[in-house]
N, C-alpha and C positions, 0 to 999 in steps of 0.2 A: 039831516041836521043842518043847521042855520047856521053862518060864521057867529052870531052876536052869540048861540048857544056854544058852538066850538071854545068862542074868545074866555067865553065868561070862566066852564070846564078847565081852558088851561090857565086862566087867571088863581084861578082856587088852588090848582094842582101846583103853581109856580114856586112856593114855599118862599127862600129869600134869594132868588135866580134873579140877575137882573136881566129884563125884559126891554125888548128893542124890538116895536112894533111901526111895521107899514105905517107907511101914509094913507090921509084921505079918513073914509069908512072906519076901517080897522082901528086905526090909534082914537080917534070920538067912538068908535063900541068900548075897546079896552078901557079908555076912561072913565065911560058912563058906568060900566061894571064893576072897577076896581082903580080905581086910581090908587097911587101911592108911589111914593119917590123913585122906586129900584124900576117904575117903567118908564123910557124911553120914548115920547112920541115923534113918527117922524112926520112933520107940517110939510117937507118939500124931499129933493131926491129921491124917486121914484128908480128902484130897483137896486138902491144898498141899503136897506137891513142887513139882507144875508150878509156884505161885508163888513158893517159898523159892528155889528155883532160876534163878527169868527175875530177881529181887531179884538176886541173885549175879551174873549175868551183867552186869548193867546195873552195880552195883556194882566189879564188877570185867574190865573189857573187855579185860584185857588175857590171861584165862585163857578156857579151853573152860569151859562146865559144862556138865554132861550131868543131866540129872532122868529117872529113873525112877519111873514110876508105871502102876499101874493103872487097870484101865476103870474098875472100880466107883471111883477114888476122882477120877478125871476126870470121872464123869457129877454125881460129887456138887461140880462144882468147875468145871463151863462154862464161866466168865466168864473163867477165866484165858486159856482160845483165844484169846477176844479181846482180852486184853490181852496176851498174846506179840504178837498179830496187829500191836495196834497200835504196840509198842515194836520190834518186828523187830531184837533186835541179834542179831549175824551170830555172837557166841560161843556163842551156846544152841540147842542141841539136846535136844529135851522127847520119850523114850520112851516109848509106852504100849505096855506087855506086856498086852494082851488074851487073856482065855481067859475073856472069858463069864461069870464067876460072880464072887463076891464069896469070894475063896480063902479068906481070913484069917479068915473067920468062918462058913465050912462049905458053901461050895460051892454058894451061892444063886444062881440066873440074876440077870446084871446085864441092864439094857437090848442089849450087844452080841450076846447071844444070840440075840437076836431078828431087828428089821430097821436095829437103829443101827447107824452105820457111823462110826467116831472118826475117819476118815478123812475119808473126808468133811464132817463136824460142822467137824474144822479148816480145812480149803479152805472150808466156808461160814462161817466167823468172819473169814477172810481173811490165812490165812497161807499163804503163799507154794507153800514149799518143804515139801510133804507125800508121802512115801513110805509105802507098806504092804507087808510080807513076812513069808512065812509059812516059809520056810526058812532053814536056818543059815547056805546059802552067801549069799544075796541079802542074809541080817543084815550080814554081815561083810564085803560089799561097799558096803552102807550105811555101816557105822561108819568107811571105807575112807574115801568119797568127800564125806560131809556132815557139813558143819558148824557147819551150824543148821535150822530149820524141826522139822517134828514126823514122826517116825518108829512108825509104828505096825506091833509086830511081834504078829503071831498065833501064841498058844504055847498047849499043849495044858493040860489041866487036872492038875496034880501042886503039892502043896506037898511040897517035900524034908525028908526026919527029916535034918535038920541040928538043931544045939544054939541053945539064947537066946543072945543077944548078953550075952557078960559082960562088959562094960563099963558103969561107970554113965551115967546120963544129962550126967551135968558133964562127965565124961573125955571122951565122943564130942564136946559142943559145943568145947570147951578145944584138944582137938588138930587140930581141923577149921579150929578159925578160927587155927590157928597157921597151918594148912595155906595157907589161903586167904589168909590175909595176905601170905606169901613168895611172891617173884617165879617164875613158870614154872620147873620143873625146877633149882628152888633143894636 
């Protein structure tokens, strides 16, 4: 499975969760697939999704948020496992689309390449409910059945020739946080 095929899968599956996706790659796929207010892109800060996101969630308990992120920007961002681990609220579900490399900046081995294993990193931080799947159907059984802990999907190495994100950086925060303010499938 391809992240652009992963992104698109949990774009469909997201319902009205608001969404808080990685920089680089990731946030221009999720755009080109799905754009729409309740997503998040992040243009800089490389390795807090996982935290802008468990923020939101805590923040706002009464929505889904789903964070997508990658390895390299989790291996540069540890501490946040353990702070899901220890806030556990039950609306957040934290993505790592692993494929090994640092995409966004040309395809350098990250630590997952090797013997890390994000999965396991987060059962040793002490979160709970950790899934790992490397296909599209088990993704989309995941996105089916969980609705929090940390999902770690393995996706093969591809950044998609999709276009930049043309929206400025004010219009993405502006219509997010309208987003995020309004009650569930408002």
């Amino acid at each position: 499975m391809n992240r652009l095929a992963a992104i698109e899968l949990i774009a469909k599956s997201a319902g009205d969760s608001l969404l808080v996706c990685n920089l680089g790659y990731p946030s221009r796929e999720l755009y080109s697939v799905m754009d729409r207010k309740e997503n998040f892109y992040m243009l800089g800060s490389m390795g807090l999704a996982s935290s802008i996101g468990l923020g939101l969630a805590l923040a706002k308990p009464d929505r889904k948020v789903i964070a997508l992120d990658g390895d390299g920007s989790i291996i540069m961002n540890l501490g946040s496992l353990s702070t899901i681990a220890s806030r556990a609220p039950d609306n957040y579900l934290l993505i790592i689309l692993d494929n090994g490399v640092y995409g966004s900046t040309g395809d350098q081995p990250s630590a997952t390449s090797g013997e890390t294993n994000l999965g396991r990193v987060a059962e040793a931080a002490g979160i709970v409910n950790v899934r790992e799947v490397t296909t599209a159907r088990d993704l989309r059984e995941c996105m089916r059945t969980m609705r929090s802990g940390v999902l770690v999907a393995k996706v093969k190495i591809s950044n998609a020739k999709v276009p930049i994100i043309d929206l400025e950086p004010k219009e993405i925060l502006d219509r997010f946080m309208k987003a995020a303010r309004a009650s569930p499938s408002a």
